[in-house]
C-alpha positions as CSV (number, residue, x, y, z in Angstrom):
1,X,7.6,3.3,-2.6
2,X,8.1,-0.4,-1.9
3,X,8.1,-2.7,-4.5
4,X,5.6,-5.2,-3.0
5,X,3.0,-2.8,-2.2
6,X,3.5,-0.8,-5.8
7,X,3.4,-4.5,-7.7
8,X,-0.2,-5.2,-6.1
9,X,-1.4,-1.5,-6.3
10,X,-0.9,-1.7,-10.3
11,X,-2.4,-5.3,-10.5
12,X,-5.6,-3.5,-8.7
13,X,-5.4,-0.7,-11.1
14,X,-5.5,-3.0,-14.0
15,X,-8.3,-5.0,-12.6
16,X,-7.2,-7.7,-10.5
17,X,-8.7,-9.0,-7.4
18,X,-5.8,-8.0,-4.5
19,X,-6.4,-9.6,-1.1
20,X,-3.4,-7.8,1.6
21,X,-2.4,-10.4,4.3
22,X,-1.7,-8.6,7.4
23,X,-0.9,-9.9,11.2
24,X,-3.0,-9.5,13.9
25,X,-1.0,-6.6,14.5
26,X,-1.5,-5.2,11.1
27,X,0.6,-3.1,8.5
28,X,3.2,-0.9,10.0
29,X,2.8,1.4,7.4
30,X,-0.6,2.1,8.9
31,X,1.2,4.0,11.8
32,X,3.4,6.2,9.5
33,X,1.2,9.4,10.2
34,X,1.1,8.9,13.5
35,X,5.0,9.0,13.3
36,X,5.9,11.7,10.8
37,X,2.6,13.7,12.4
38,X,4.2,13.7,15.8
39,X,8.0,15.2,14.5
40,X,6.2,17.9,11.9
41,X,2.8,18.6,13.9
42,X,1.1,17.0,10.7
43,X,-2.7,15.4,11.1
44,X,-4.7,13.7,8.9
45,X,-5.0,10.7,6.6
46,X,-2.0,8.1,6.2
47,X,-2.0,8.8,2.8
48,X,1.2,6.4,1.9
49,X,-0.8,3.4,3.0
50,X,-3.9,4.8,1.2
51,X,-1.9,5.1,-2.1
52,X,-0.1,2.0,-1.7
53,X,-3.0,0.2,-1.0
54,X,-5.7,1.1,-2.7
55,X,-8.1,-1.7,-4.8
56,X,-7.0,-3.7,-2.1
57,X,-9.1,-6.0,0.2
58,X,-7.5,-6.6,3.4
59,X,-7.1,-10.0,5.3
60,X,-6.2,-10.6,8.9
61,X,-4.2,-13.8,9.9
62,X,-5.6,-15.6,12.7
């Protein structure tokens, strides 16, 4: 895990409001299944950018 994203995912936990700033382009971490999925035949969730960032409200930059 990273430490940024672990930092803000246990300030949720605890009860804090988390915004995530993204780019336009977003997290890359929201492609990771797509990239291990297509070398082990794996679908499904992203569920390393669900753990990571969960009680988290997202926020686009313009």
């Amino acid at each position: 895990m990273k430490p940024g994203p672990l930092a803000g995912m246990r300030l949720g936990d605890l009860g804090a409001d988390v915004i995530k700033i993204e780019t336009k382009n977003g997290d890359p971490a929201r492609g990771f299944m797509k990239m291990f999925g297509a070398m082990s035949g794996l679908k499904g969730n992203n569920y390393y950018f669900e753990h990571n960032n969960r009680n988290k409200r997202s926020q686009y930059l313009i």
